[in-house]
C-alpha positions in Angstrom: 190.3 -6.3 31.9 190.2 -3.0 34.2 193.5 -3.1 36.7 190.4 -3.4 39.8 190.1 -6.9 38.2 193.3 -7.4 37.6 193.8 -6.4 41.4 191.4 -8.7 42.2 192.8 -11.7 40.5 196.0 -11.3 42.0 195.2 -10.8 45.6 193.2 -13.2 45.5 196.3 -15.5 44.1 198.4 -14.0 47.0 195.9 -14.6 49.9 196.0 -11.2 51.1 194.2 -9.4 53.8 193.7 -6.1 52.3 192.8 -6.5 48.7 195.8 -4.8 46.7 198.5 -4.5 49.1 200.6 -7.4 47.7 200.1 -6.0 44.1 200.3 -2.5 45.1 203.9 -3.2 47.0 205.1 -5.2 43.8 203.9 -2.0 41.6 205.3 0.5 43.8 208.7 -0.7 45.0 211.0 -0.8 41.9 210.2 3.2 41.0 208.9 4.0 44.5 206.7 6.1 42.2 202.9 6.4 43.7 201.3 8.2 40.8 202.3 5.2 38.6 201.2 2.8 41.2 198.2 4.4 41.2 197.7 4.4 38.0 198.0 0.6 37.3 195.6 0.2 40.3 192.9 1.9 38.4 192.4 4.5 42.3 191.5 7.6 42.0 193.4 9.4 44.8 196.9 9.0 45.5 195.5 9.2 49.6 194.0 5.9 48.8 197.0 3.7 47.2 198.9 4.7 49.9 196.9 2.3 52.7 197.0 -0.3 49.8 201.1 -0.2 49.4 203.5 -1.1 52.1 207.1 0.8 52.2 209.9 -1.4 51.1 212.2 -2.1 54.4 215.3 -0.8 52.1 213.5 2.9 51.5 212.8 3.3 55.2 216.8 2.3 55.9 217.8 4.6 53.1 215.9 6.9 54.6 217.0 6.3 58.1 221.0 6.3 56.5 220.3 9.9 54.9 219.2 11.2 58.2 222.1 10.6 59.8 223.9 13.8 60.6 
């Protein structure tokens, strides 16, 4: 099976909108790691997994913390 259809499968499982966002979050947020999310997607750029994958609501508050002067 090629990670597309393996995409596929699951999104469709998941109802989602946009074809691999569901997948793509659940890939992405444990190592926050685009390359490998990219990767297991089967994409070619790393431009286009990052419409397919949603920022987890805990990087954006880390992010927000570390900001904080």
């Amino acid at each position: 099976m090629s990670p597309a259809y393996v995409v596929k499968i699951l999104s469709n499982a998941l109802g989602a909108a946009t074809p691999a966002t569901p997948f793509a979050t659940v890939v992405y947020a444990p190592t926050r790691d685009l390359f490998t999310a990219q990767t297991l997607l089967g994409l070619a750029s790393p431009v286009t997994t990052r419409r397919y994958v949603e920022l987890p609501a805990e990087a954006l508050r880390e992010a927000t913390a570390a900001a904080v002067l």
